[in-house]
N, C-alpha and C positions, 0 to 999 in steps of 0.2 A: 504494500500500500504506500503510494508516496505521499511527502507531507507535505503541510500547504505551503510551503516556499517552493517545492518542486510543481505544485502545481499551480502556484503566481508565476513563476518563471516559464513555464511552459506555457501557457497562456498567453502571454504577453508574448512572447517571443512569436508563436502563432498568428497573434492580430497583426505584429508589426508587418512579420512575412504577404499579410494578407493587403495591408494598406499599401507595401512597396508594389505589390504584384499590381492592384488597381491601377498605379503609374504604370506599369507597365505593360498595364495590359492596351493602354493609348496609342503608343507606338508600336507595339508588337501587331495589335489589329484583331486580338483576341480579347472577347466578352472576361470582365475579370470575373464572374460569375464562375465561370472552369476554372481558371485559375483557382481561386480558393476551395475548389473541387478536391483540385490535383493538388496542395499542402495539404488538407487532409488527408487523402491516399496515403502519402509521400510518408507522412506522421504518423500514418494507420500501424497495427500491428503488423502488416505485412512490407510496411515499409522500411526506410532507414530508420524512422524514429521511435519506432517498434512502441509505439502508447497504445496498450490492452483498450480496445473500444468494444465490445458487443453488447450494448444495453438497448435495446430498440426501444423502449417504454420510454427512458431517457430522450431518445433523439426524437419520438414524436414530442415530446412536453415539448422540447427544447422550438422542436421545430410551431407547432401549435401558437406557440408565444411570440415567436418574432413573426410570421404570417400573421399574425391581429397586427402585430405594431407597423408592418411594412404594408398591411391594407388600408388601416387608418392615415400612414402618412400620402400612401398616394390620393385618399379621398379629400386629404385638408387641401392637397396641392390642387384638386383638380376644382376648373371655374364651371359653373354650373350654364351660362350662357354658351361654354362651348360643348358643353355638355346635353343641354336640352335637343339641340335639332339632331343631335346624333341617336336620340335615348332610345327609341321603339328599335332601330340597327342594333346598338349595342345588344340589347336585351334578347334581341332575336337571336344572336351571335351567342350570348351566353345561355338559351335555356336548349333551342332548335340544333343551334350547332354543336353543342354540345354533345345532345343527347345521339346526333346523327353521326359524331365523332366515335363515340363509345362503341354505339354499334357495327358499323363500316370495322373501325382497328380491333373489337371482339369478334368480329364472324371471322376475320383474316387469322386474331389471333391463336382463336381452337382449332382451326384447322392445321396453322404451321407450328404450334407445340403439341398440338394430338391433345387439347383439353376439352371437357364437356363446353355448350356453348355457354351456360352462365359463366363458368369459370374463367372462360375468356370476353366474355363482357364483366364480368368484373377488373381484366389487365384492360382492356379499352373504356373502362369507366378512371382508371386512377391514371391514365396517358390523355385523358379527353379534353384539360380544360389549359386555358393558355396562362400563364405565370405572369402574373403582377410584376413579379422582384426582378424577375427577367427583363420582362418589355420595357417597364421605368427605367433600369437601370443602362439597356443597350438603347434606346432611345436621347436618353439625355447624357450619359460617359460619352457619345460618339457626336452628341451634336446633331442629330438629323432634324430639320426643319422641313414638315412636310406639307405640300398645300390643300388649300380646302380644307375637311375635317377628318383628313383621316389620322391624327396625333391622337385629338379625343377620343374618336371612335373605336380604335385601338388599347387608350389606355383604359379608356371604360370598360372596355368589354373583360380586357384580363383581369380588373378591378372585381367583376361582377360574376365570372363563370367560373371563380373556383367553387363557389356555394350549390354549383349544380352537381360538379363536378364529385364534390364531398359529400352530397345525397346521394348518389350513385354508388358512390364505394361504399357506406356504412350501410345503405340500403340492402345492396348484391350480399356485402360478409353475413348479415342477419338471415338473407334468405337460403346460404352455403350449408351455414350452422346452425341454425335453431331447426330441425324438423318440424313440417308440415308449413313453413310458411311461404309462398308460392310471390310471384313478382308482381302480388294484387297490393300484395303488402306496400308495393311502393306511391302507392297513389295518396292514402292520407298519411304519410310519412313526409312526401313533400309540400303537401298544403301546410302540413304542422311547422316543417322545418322554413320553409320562405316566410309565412307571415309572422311567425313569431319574431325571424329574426328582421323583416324591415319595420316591425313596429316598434321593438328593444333599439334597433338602431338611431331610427327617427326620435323618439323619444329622449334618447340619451346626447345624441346631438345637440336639439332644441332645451335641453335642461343642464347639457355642459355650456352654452351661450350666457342660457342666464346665470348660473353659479361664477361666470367669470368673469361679471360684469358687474355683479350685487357683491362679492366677495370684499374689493378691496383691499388686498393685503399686502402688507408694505414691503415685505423681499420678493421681486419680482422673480427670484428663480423657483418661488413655490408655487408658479402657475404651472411649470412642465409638470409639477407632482399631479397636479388635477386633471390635467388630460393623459397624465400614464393612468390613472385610477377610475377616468373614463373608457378606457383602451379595456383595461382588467374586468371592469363592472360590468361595460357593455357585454363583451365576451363569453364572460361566469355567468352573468343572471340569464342571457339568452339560451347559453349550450346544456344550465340545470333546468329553464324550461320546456327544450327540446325542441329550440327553435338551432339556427346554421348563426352560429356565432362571427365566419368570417364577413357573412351579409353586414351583419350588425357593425361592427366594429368601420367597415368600409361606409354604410349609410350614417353614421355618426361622425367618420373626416368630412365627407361630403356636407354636410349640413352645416359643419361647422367653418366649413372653408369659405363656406358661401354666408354667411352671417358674418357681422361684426362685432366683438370682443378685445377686448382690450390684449396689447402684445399679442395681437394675432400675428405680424409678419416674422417677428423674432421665436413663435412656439411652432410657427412652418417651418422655419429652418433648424431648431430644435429638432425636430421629429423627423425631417429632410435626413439629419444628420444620424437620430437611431435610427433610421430605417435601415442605413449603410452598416453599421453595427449588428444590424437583427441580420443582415442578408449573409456578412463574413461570418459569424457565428454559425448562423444557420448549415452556410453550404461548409465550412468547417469542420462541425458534428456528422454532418450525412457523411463526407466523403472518410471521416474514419471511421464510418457503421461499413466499409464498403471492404470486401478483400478479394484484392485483384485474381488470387486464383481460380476462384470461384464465375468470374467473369469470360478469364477464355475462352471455357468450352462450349459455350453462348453468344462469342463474337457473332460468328457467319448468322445465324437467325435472326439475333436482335436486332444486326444493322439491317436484313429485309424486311423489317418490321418495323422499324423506323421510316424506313425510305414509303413505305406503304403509308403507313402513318405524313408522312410528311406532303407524298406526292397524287395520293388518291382520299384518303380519309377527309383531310382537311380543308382543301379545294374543293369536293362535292360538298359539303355542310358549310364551306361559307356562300358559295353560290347558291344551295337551296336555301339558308337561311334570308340573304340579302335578295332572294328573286325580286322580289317586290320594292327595295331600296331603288333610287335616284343615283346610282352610281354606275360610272363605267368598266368598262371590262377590265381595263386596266388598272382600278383600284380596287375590284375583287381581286383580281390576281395578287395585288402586293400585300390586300390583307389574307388573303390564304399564305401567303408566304410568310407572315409575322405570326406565325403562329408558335411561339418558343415556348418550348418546355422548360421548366427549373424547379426549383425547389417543391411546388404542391406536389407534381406527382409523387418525387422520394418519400415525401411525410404523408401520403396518403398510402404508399406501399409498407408502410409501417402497421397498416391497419389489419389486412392479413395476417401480419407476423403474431401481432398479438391476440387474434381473434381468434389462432387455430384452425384458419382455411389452411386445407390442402395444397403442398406446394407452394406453400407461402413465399421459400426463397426463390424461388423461380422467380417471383410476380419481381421481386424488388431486386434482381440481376437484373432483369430484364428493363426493367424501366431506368436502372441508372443508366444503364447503354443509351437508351432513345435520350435521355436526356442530353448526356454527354455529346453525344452525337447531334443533337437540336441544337443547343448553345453553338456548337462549334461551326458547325455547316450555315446554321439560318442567322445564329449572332452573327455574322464574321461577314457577312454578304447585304444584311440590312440598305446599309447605305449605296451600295451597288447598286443593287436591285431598284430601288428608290430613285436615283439616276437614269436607268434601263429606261423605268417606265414614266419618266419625266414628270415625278411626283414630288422630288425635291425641291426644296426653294434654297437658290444659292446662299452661301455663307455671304456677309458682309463684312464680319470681322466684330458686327456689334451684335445684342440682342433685337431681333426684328421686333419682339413685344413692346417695346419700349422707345420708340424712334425720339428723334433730339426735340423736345419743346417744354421750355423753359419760363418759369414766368415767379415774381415776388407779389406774392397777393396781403393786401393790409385791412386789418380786420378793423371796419368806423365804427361809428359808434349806433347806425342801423344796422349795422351786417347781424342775417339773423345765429350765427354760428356763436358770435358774443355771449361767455359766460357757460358754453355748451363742451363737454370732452369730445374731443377727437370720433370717437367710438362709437358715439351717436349720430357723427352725422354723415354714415353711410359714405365716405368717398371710393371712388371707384378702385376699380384691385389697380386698372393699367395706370394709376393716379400715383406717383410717392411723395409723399410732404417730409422735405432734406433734414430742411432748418427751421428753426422759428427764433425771428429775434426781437428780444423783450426790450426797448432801452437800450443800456449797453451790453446786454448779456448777450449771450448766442446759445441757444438752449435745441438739444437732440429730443423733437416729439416722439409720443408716445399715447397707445391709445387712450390711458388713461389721463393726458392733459386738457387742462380747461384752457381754453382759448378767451384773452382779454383785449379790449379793445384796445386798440392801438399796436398790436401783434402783427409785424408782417412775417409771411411765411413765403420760403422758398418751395417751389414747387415742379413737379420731372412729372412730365406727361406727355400720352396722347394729346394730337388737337383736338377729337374728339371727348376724350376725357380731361382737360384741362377745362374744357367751355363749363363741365357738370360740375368740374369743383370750384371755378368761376360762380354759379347759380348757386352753391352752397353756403360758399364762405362770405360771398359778395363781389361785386363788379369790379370794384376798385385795384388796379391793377398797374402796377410799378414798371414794368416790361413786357 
């Protein structure tokens, strides 16, 4: 048993390994996603750094925990205006494609391991949905700016289909292992598991707002505690009511991203920053649950199962799913091609392991390959492809969100903002207020500041959004 210095030492030495691979993985052109794959491996017991890993109960918790924290931060980050016209695509992507996923990569899958067809629609339910940690991460580490809607579109959908995806697999294990329970069992399992968890979610969104805005408390680093215990609450109260806890926690950043609260932009990037945290951890822990010898003899199938998976499965379920969307052939195709797998499926192959399906370690050989293989091939081409199909919008060298418009707005002694905190009065996301200078002070705003007459504020915006924080604060206007 090592002690806790050997294992602060090892630890830390792991993250670092993991943060330098991130830089690394920039210029090299590989997802750092694998990367912290392959340090786990490397550290696994079968590697150089021979650390005894076989706990899978361990690596679900582990993994369980940063999937809440890495759904929640993509839903604070995501803006609900670029989100709304994509919603009914998304959703169709997450319940339709999904479920057409599972099945297309299950009938393939029983046939080419020789398993019953449930058995292989439970390996194409826990390959079916597309990774949040993934898509966020190789979207924004690479820079790709894509046009129209397909960014949201995209990151909503991976946001929103692991909760199908996690119906699926706990659904099939129940129906493997408990005799007499038949795939009827799955119909009010998923009514229970969706509504409970967007109404736990909604809920806790809409009452994390107001707790952070009634709160008032004077160290501002004890708001990250309130939305880590929003993250935890949503999560627990939803998964002990038997509602899909990853819904919840995801429909509670959303809600909350889109609402104003005080130290909202500083607890985005807070959470910005666990999420990166939850994801080296996470793929950390899986790749030393993982031992390469046991993967060889599995090469030649998994990668035809993969490729099946990547080049038939996913393609027909995004084009039956989107028949009816507004979109061209060419951005079906590029969202059939974003279809990356990571981390859900490893910590959903966890669920056989412990549930006492049949051939459990098959399921979770098998799916680290497709993963491994997903990352590498579909990571590593994104922005290619993107290119290909002339869906990218060139770099500038700046952020496109935010183009140059600059202005010092002074708060008279009509302006209705006068007397009012920041946090109430709604400024736009693409809006940032810099400075605010009092007299002779120079004071860094904050949601929680009351604005007083005689206040001029520096101000970075859109033209579009400089005119609405113009109608806020007031007309009066220095540049």
């Amino acid at each position: 048993m090592p002690s806790l210095e050997q294992l602060l030492i090892v630890t830390g030495v792991l993250l670092l390994l993991a943060v330098l691979a991130s830089k690394a993985s920039n210029k090299l052109g590989i997802p750092a996603l694998l990367l912290f794959l392959l340090i786990g491996m490397v550290a696994g017991s079968e590697g150089p750094g021979k650390i005894p890993f076989d706990n899978a109960s361990l690596a679900q918790f582990a993994g369980v925990i940063a999937l809440a924290f890495i759904l929640f931060a993509g839903g604070l980050d995501s803006s609900w205006p670029s989100v709304s016209p994509v919603l009914w695509q998304g959703l169709s992507l997450a319940s339709i494609g999904v479920f057409l996923t599972a099945f297309l990569a299950g009938s393939f899958a029983a046939y080419l391991f020789n398993l019953s067809w449930l058995q292989g629609l439970l390996l194409g339910s826990i390959v079916s949905s597309t990774d949040a940690a993934a898509v966020f991460s190789v979207l924004r580490s690479q820079r790709i700016s894509l046009k129209g809607r397909m960014q949201p579109l995209l990151e909503f959908e991976s946001g929103t289909n692991d909760p199908m995806a996690v119906f699926l697999t706990l659904g099939l294990v129940q129906v493997l292992t408990l005799p007499g329970h038949g795939l009827v069992l799955l119909v009010p399992l998923f009514a229970e598991q969706m509504g409970i968890g967007a109404v736990v979610g909604f809920a806790a969104g809409k009452s994390g707002v107001w707790l952070m805005n009634w709160i008032k408390l004077d160290v501002e680093g004890l708001y990250t505690a309130i939305t880590v215990c929003i993250v935890l609450l949503g999560y627990g109260v939803t998964a002990a009511l038997g509602g899909s806890g990853f819904l919840a926690v995801y429909l509670a950043g959303l809600v909350m991203g889109n609402s104003d609260f005080v130290h909202r932009r500083s607890l985005t990037r807070f959470h910005d920053g666990l999420s990166w945290l939850m994801q080296i951890a996470l793929f950390l822990v899986l790749g030393l649950l993982v031992f390469p010898s046991r993967l060889i003899p599995l090469a030649a199938v998994s990668v035809l199962f993969t490729f099946f998976l990547i080049v038939v499965a996913r393609p027909v379920s995004v084009f039956v799913a989107l028949a009816l969307a507004k979109l061209h052939f060419r951005q079906k195709l590029f969202v059939s091609w974003v279809g990356l797998r990571g981390a859900v499926p490893i910590v959903l192959a966890t669920f056989p392991l412990l549930g006492g399906v049949p051939q459990a370690d098959l399921y979770f050989n098998i799916v680290f390959f497709t993963v491994a293989i997903s990352v590498l091939v579909q990571g590593t081409t994104i922005g290619w492809v993107a290119k290909r199909l002339n869906l990218e919008i060139p770099s500038s060298g700046t952020d496109r969100r935010f183009p140059p418009g600059v202005a010092e707005i002074w708060i008279g002694p009509e302006s209705p903002a006068a007397g009012k905190q920041l946090v109430t009065l709604h400024i736009p996301r693409d809006a940032h207020i810099m400075l605010l200078a009092r007299g002779s002070e120079h004071l860094l705003p904050r949601g929680s500041t009351i604005l007083n007459v005689g206040d001029i504020l520096s101000v970075v915006a859109t033209p579009e959004a400089l005119a609405k924080v113009r109608a806020i604060l007031g007309t009066n206007s220095k540049s």
